[in-house]
Backbone as JSON, one array per atom type, in Angstrom:
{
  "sequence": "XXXXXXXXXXXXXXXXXXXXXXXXXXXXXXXXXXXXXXXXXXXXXXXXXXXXXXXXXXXXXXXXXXXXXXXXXXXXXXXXXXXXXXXXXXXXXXXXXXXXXXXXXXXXXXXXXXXXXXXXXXXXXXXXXXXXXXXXXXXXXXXXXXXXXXXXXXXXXXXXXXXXXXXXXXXXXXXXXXXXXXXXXXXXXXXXXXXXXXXXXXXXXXXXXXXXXXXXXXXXXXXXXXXXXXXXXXXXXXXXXXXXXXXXXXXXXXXXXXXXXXXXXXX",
  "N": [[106.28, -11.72, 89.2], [108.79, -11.83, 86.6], [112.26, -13.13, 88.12], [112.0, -12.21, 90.32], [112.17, -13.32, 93.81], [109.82, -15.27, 95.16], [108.16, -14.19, 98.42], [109.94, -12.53, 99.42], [110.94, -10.37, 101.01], [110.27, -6.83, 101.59], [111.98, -5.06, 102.54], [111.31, -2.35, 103.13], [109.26, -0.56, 105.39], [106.19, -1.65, 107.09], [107.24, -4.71, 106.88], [109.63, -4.9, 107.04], [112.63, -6.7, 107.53], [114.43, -6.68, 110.68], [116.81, -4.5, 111.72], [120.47, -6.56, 112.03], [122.25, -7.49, 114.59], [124.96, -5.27, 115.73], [128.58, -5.35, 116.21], [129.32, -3.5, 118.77], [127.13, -4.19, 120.19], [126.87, -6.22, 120.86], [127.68, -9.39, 122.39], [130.16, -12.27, 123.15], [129.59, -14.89, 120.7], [127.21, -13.18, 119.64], [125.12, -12.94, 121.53], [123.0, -10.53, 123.54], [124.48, -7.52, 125.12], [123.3, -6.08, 126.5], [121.07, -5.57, 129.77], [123.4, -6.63, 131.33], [124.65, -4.62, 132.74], [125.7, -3.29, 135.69], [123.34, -3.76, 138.87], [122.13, -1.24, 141.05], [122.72, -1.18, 144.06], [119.04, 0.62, 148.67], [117.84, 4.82, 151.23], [121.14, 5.89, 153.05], [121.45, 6.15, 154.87], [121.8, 4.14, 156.88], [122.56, 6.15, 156.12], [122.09, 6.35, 154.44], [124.45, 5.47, 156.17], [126.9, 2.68, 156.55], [125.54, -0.42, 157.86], [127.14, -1.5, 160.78], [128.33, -4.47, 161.82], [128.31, -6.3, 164.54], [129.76, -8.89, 164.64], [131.63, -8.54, 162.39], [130.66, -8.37, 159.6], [129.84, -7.46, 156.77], [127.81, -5.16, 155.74], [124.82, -5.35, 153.17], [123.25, -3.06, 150.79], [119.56, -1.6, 151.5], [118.52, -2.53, 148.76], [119.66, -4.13, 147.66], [118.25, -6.51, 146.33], [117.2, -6.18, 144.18], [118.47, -7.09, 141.92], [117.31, -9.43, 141.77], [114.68, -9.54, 141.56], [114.21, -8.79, 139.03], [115.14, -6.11, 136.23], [115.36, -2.64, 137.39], [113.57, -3.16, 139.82], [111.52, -4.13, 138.34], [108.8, -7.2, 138.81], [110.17, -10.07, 138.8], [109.98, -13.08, 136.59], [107.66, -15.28, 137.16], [106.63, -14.15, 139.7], [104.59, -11.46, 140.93], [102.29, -11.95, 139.7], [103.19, -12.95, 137.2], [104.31, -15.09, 134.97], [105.1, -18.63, 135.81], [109.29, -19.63, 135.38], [109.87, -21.79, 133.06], [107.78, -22.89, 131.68], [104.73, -22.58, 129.99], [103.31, -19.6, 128.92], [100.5, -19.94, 129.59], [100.34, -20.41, 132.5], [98.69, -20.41, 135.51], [99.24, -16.78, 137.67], [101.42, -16.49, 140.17], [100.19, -16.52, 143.7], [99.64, -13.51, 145.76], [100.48, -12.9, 148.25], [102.62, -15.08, 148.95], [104.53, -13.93, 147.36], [104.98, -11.8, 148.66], [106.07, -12.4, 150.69], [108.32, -13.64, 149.71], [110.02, -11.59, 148.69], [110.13, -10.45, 151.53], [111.59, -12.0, 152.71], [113.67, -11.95, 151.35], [114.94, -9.51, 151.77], [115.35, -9.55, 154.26], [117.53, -11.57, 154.67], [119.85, -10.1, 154.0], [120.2, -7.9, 156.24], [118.74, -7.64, 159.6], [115.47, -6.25, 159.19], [113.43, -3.12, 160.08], [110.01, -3.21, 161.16], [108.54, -0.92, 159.35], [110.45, -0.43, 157.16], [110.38, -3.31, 155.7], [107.88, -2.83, 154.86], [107.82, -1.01, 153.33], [109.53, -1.85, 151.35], [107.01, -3.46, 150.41], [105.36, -2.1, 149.23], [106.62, -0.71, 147.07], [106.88, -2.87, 145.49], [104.31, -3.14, 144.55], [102.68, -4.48, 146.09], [99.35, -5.05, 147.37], [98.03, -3.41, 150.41], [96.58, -4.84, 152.37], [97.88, -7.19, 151.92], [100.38, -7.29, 152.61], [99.97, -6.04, 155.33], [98.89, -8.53, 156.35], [100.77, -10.45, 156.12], [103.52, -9.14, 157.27], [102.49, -8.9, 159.83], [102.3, -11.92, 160.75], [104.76, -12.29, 160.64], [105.66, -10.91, 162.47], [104.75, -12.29, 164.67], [106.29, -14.47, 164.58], [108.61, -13.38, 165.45], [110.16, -12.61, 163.37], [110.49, -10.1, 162.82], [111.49, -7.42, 164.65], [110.97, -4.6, 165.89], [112.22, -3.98, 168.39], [114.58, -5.08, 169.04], [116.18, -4.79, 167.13], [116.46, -1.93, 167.23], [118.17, -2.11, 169.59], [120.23, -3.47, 168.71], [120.89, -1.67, 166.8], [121.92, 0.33, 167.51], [123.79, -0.68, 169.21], [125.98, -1.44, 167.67], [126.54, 1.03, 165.97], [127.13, 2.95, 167.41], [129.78, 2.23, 168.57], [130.84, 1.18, 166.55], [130.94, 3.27, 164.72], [131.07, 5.16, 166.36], [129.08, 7.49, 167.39], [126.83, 9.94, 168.86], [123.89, 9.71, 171.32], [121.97, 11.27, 170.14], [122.09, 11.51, 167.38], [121.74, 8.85, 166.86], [119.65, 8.45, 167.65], [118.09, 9.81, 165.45], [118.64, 8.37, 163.34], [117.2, 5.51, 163.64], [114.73, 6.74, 164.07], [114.31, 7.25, 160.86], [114.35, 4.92, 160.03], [111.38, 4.23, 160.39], [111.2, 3.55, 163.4], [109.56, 3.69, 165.78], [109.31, 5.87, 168.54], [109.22, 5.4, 171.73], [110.44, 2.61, 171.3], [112.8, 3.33, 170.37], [113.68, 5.36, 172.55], [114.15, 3.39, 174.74], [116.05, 1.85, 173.87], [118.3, 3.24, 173.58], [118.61, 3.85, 176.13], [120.78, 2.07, 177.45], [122.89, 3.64, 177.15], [124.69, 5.56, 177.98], [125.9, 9.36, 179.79], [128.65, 8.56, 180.82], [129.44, 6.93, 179.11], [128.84, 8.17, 176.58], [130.52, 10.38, 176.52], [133.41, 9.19, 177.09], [133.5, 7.94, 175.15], [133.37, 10.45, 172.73], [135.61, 11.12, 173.6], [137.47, 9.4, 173.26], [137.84, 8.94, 170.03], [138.7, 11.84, 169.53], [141.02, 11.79, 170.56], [141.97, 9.78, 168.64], [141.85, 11.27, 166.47], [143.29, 13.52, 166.91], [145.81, 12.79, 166.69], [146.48, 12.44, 163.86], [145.77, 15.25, 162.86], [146.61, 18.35, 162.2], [147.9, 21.59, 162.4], [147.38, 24.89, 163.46], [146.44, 25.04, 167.09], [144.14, 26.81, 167.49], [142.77, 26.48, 164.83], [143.17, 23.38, 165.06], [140.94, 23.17, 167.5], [138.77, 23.82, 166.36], [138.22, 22.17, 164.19], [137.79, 19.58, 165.54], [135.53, 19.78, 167.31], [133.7, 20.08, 165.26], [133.76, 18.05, 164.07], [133.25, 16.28, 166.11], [130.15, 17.39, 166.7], [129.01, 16.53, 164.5], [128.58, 13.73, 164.48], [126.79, 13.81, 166.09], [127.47, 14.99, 169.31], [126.65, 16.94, 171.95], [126.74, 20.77, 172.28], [128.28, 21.69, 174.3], [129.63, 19.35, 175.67], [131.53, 18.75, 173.91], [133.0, 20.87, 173.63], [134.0, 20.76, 175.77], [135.17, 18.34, 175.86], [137.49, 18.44, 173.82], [138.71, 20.66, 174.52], [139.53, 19.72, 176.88], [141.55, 17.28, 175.95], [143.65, 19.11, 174.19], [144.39, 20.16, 176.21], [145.97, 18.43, 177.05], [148.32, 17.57, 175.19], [150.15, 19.42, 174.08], [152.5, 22.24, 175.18], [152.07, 24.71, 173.39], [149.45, 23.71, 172.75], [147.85, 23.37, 175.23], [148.28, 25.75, 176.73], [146.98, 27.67, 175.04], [143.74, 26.31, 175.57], [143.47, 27.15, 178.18], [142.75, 29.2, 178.15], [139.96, 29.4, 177.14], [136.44, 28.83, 177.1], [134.29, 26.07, 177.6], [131.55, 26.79, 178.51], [130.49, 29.2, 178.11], [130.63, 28.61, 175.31], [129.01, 27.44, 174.87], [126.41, 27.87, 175.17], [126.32, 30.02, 173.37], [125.93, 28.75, 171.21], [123.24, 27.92, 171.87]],
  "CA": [[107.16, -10.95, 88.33], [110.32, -12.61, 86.66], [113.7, -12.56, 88.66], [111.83, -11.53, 91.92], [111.87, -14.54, 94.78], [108.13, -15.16, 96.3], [107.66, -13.48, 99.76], [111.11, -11.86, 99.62], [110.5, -8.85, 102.1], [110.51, -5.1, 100.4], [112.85, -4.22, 102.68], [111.06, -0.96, 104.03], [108.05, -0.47, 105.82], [106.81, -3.02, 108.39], [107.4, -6.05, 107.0], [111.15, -5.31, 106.76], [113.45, -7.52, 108.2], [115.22, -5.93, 111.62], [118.82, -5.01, 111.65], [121.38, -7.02, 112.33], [122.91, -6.44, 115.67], [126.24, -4.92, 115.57], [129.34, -5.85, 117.38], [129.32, -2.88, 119.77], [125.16, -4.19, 120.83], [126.57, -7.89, 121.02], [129.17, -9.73, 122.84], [130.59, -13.39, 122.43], [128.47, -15.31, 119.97], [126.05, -12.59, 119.22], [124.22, -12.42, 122.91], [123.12, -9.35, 123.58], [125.06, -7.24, 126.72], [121.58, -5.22, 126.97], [120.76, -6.13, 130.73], [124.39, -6.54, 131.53], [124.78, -3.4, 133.62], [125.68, -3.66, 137.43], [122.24, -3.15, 138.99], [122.71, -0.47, 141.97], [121.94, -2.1, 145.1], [118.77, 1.51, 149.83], [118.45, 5.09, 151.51], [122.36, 6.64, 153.53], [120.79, 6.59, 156.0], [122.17, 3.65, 157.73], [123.42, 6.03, 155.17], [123.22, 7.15, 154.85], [125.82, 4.82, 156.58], [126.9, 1.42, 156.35], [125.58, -1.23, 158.94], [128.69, -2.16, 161.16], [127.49, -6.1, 162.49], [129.49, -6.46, 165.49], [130.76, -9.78, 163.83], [132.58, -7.8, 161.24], [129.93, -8.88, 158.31], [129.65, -6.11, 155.79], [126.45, -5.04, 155.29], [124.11, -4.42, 151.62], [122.35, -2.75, 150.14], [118.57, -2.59, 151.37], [118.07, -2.49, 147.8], [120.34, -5.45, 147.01], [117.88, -7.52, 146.22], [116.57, -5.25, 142.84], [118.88, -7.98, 141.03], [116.64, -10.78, 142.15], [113.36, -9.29, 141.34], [114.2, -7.61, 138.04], [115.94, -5.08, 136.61], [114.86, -2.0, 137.51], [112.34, -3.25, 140.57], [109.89, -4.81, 138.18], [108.92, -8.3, 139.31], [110.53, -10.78, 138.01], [109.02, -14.47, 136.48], [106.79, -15.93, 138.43], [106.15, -13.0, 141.14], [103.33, -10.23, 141.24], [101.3, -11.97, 137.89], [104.47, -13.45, 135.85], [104.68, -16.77, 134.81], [107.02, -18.9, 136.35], [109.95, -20.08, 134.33], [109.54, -23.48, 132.48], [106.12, -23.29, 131.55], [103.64, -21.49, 128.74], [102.14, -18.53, 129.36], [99.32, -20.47, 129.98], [100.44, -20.98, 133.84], [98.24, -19.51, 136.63], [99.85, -16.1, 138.26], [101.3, -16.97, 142.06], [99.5, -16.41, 145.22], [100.48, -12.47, 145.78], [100.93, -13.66, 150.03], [103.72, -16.03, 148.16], [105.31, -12.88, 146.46], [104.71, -10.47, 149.47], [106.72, -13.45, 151.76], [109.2, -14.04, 149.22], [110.27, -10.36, 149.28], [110.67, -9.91, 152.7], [112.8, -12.9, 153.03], [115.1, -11.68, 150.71], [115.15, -8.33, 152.39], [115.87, -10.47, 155.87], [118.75, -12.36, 154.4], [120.86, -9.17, 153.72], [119.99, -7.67, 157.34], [117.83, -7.27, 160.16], [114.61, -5.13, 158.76], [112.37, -2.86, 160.68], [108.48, -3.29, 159.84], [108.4, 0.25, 158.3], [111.47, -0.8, 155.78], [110.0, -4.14, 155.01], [106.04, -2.53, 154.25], [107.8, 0.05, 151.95], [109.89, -2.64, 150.25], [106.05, -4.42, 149.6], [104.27, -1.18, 148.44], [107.36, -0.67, 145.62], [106.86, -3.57, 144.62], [103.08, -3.67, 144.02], [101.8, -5.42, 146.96], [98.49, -4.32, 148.5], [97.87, -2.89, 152.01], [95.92, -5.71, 153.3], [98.24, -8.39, 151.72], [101.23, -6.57, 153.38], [99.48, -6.24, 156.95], [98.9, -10.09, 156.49], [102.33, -10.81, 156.26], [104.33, -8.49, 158.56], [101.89, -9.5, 161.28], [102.46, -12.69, 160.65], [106.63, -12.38, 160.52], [105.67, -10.23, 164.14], [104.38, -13.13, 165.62], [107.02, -15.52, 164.78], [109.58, -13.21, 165.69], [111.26, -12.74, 162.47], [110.52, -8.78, 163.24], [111.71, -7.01, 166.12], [111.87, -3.73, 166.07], [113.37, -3.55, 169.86], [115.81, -5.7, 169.08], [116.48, -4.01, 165.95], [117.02, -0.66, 167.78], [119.27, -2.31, 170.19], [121.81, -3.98, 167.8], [121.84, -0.24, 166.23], [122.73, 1.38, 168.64], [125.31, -0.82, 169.88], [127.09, -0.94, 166.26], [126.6, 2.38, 165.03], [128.18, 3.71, 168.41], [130.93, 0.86, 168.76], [131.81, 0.92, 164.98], [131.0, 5.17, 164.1], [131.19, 6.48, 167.1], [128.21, 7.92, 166.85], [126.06, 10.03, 169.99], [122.52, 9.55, 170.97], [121.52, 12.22, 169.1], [122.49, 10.76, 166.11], [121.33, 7.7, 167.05], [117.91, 8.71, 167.45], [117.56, 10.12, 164.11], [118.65, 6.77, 162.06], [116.14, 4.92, 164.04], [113.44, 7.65, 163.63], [114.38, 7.76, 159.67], [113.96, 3.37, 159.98], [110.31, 3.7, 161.11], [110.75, 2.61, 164.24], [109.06, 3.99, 167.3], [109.9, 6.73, 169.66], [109.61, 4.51, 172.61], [111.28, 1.82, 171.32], [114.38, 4.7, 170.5], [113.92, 5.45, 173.98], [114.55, 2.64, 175.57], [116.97, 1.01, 173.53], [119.44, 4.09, 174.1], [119.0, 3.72, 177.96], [121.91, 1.56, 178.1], [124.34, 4.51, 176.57], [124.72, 6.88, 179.31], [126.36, 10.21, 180.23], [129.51, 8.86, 180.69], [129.3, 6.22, 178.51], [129.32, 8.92, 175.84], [132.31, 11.02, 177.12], [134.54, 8.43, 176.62], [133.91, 7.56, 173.44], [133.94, 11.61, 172.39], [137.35, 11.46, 173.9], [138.95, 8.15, 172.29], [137.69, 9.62, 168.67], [139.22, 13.56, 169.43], [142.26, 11.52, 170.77], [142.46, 9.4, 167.46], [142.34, 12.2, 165.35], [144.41, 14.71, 167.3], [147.24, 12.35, 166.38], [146.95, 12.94, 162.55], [145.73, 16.32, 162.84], [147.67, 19.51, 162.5], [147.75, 23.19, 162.38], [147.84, 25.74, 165.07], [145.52, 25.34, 168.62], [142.7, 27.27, 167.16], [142.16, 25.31, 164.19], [142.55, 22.04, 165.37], [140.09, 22.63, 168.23], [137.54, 24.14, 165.89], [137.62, 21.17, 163.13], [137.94, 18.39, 166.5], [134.91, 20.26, 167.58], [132.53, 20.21, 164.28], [133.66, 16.37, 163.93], [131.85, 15.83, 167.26], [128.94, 17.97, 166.64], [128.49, 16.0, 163.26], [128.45, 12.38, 165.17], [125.55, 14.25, 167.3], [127.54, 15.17, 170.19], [126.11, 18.01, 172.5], [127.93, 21.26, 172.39], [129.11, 21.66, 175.63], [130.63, 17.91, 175.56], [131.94, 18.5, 172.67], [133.91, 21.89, 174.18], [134.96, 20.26, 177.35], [136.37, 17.28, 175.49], [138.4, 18.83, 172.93], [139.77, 21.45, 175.58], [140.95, 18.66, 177.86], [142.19, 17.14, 175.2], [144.6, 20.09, 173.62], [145.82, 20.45, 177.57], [146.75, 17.35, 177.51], [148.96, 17.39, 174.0], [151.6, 20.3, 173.82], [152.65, 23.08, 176.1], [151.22, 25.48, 173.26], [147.73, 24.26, 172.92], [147.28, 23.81, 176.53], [147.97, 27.62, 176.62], [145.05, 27.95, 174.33], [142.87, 25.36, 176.17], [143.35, 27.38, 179.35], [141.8, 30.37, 177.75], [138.52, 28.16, 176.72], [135.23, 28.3, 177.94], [133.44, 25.29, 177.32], [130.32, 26.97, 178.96], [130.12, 30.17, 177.32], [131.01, 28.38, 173.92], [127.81, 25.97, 174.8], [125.75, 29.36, 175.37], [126.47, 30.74, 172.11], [125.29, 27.85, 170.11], [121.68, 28.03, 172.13]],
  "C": [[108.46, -11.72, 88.16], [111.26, -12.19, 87.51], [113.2, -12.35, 90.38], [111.38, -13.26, 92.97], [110.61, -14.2, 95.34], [108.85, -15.14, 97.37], [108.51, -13.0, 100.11], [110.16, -10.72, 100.61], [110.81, -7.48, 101.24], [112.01, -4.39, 101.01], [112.67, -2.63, 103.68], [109.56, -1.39, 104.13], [107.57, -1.58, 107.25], [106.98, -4.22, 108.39], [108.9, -5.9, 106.27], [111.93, -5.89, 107.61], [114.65, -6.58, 109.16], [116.5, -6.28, 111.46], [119.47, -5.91, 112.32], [121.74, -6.67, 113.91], [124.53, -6.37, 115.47], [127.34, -5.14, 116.85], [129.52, -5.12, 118.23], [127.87, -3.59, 120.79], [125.78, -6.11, 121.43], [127.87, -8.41, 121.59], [129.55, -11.2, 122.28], [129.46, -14.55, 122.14], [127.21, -14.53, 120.02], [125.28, -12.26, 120.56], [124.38, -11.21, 123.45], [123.88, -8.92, 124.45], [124.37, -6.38, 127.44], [121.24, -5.87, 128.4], [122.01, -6.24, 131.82], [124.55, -5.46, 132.86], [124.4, -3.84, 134.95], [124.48, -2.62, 138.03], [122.6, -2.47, 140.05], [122.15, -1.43, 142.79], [121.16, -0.97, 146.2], [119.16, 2.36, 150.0], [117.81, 5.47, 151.98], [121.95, 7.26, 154.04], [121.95, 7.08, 155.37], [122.1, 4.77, 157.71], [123.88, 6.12, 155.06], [124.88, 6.39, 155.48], [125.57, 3.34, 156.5], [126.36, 0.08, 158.0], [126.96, -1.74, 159.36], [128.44, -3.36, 162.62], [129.12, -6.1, 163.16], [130.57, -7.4, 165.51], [131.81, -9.34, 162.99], [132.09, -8.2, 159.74], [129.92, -7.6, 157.77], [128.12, -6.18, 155.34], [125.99, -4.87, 153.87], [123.57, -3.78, 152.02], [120.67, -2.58, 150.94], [117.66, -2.66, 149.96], [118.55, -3.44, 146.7], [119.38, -6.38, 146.48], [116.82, -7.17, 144.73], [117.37, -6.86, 141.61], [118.07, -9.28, 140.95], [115.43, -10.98, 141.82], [113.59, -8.86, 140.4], [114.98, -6.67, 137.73], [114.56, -3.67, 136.82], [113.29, -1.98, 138.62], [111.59, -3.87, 140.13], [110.2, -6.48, 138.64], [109.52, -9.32, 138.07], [110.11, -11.86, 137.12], [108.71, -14.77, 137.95], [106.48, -14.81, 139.85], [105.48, -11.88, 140.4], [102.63, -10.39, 139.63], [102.18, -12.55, 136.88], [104.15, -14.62, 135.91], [105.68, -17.56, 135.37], [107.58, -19.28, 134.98], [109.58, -22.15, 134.11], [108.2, -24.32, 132.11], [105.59, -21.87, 130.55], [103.39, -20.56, 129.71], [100.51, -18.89, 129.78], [99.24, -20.38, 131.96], [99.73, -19.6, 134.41], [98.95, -18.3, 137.46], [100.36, -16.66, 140.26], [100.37, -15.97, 142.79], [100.62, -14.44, 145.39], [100.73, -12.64, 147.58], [102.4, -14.25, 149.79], [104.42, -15.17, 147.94], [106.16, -12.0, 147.83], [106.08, -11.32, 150.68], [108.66, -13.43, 151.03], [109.98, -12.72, 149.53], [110.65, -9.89, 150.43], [111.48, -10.67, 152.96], [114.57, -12.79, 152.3], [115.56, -10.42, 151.11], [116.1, -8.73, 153.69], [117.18, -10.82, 155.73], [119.98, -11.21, 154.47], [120.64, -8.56, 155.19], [119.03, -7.69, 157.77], [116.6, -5.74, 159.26], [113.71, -4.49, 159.72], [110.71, -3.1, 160.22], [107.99, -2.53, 158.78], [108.95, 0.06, 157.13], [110.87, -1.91, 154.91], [108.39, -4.35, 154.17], [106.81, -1.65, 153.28], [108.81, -0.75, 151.31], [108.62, -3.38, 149.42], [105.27, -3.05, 148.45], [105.18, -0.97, 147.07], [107.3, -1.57, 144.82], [105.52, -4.5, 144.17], [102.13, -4.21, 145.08], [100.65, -5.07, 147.85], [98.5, -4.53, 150.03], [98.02, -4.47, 152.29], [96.41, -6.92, 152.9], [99.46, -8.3, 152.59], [101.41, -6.92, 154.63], [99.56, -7.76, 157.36], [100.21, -10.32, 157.17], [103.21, -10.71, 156.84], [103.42, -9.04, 159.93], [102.31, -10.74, 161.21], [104.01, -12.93, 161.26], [106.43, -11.68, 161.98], [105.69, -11.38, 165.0], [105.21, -14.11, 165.87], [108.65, -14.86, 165.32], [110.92, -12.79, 164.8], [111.44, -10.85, 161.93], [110.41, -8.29, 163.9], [112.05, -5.99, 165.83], [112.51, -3.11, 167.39], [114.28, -4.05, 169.41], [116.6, -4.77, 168.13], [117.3, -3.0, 166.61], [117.92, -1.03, 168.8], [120.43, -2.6, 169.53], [122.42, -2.64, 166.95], [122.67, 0.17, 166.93], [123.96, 1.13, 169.42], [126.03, -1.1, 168.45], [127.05, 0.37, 165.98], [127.47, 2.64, 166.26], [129.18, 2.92, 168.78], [131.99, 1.63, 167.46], [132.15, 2.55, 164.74], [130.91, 5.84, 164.89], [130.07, 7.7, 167.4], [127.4, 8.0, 168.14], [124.22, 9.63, 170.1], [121.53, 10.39, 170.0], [121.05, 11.5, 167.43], [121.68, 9.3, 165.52], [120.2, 7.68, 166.54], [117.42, 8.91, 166.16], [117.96, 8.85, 163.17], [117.55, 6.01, 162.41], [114.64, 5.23, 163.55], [113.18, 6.85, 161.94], [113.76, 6.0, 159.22], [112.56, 3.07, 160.35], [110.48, 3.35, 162.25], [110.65, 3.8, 165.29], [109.93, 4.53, 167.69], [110.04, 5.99, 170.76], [110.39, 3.73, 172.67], [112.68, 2.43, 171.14], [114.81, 5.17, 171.62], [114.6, 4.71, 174.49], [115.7, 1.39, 174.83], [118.63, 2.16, 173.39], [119.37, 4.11, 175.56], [120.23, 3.38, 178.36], [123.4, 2.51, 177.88], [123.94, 5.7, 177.07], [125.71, 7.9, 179.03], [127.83, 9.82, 179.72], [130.0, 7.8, 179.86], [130.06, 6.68, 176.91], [130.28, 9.75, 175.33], [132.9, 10.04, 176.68], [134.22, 7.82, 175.45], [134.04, 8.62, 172.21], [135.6, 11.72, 172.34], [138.06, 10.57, 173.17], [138.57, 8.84, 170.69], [138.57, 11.35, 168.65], [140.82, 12.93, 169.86], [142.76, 10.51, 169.64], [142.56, 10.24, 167.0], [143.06, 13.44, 165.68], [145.46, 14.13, 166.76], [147.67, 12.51, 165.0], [146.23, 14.2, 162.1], [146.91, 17.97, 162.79], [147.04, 20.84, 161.85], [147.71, 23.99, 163.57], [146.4, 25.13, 165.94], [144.11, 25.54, 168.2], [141.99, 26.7, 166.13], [141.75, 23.81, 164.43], [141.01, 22.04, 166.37], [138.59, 23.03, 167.35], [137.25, 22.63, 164.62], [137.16, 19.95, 164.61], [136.29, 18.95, 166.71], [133.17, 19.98, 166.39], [133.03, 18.69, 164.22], [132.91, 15.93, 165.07], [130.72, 15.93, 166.89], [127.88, 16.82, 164.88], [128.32, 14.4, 163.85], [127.01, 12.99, 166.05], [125.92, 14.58, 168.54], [127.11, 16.37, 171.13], [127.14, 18.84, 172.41], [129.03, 21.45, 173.27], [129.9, 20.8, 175.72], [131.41, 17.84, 174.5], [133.35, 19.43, 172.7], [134.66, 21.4, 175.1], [136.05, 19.24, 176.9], [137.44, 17.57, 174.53], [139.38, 19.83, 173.78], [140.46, 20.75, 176.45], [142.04, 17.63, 176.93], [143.4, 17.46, 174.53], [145.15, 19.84, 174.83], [146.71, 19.22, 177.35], [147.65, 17.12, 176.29], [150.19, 18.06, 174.27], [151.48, 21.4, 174.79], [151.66, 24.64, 175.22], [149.56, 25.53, 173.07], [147.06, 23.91, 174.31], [147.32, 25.22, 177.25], [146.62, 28.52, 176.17], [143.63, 27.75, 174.72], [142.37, 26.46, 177.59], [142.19, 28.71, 179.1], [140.11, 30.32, 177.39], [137.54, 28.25, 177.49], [134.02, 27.95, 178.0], [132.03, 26.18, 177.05], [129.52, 27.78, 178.35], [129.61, 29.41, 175.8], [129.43, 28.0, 173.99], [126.67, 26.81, 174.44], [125.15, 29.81, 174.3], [125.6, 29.96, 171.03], [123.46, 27.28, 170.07], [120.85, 28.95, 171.55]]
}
């Protein structure tokens, strides 16, 4: 037809030519900022709380490593069937052993992992059972998974750094996969009175920027224990010797106190 250019496009339908991208979709020189977005990085319990490495390293994420594999978890090139980069689509998928390895090493790098944490980082990300089992047995044998050790280095950061009773303890461990026994015996070394005094230096930090009358303070001092996991009773005794030992009026209060009963009540 005169006037009309051969194979011009119509314009509508599906052989129309896609929009433009617009300067909100595009940043400098046109590249998209689609992808852009800070990927989240595990859970609070710890969490929930933060690992506190007796060095003073700051812990991640155990989900830091979502940026490395993908957004959004999926695998990235070259892992679980991708191509690597720098090559056709023609290239052979990797070895999923290769994938399953790679994965846990990048799990490792950011902290110590238990075996439970590092099998449910493989199953999210595709990896069968029996390639899994391979692998963690493997990382058992060489040592590069311990969960005793594991449960020891908790237990002496979490209660160092957060203060934090056996109670407490126990349940982060639990929540980490790891063994009742091994929870056992890696709280052995945090005894009786072990515990006491580190109830007391925490109720004697925060008595100092605390305030309000006798009866309040000892009831918030009191639920801040109980929330670290401290028993009730220990939790009564230390906040009542505590108050005596502050002001003439809340050792008035203190005197009236009785731990034992209180402990009673809460059975």
């Amino acid at each position: 037809m005169a006037g009309r250019r051969r194979g011009a496009r119509s314009g509508r339908g599906w052989d129309a030519a896609p929009p433009r991208a617009t300067s909100a979709s595009t940043g400098t020189g046109g590249r998209s900022r689609r992808g852009r977005a800070r990927t989240d990085a595990d859970g609070g319990a710890v969490s929930a709380d933060e690992w506190e490495w007796p060095e003073g390293a700051a812990p991640a994420d155990p989900e830091s490593d979502r940026a490395a594999s993908g957004q959004g978890g999926f695998p990235a090139r070259g892992q679980g069937g991708f191509p690597a980069r720098g090559g056709g689509g023609d290239e052979q998928p990797r070895d999923e052993a290769e994938v399953a390895r790679e994965i846990c090493l990048r799990q490792l790098a950011v902290r110590p992992r238990t075996r439970a944490e590092l099998a449910k980082a493989l199953v999210k990300r595709g990896i069968s059972d029996e390639t899994a089992a391979e692998v963690l047995d493997r990382y058992d044998e060489v040592g590069m998974i311990d969960d005793a050790a594991f449960a020891r280095a908790w237990v002496s950061s979490r209660h160092h750094g957060r203060g934090l009773a056996r109670r407490a303890l126990a349940n982060e461990l639990r929540q980490r996969g790891v063994a009742g026994d091994t929870v056992s015996e890696a709280l052995d070394d945090l005894d009786d009175d072990t515990e006491a005094a580190t109830a007391r230096a925490l109720v004697d930090r925060k008595l100092r920027v605390t305030t309000g009358s006798p009866e309040s303070v000892y009831r918030r001092l009191v639920g801040m224990l109980a929330r670290k996991g401290y028993p009730a009773g220990l939790a009564y005794r230390v906040v009542k010797d505590a108050l005596a030992a502050q002001s003439a009026e809340a050792a008035e209060f203190a005197d009236g106190v009785d731990p034992d009963a209180l402990a009673d009540q809460e059975t």
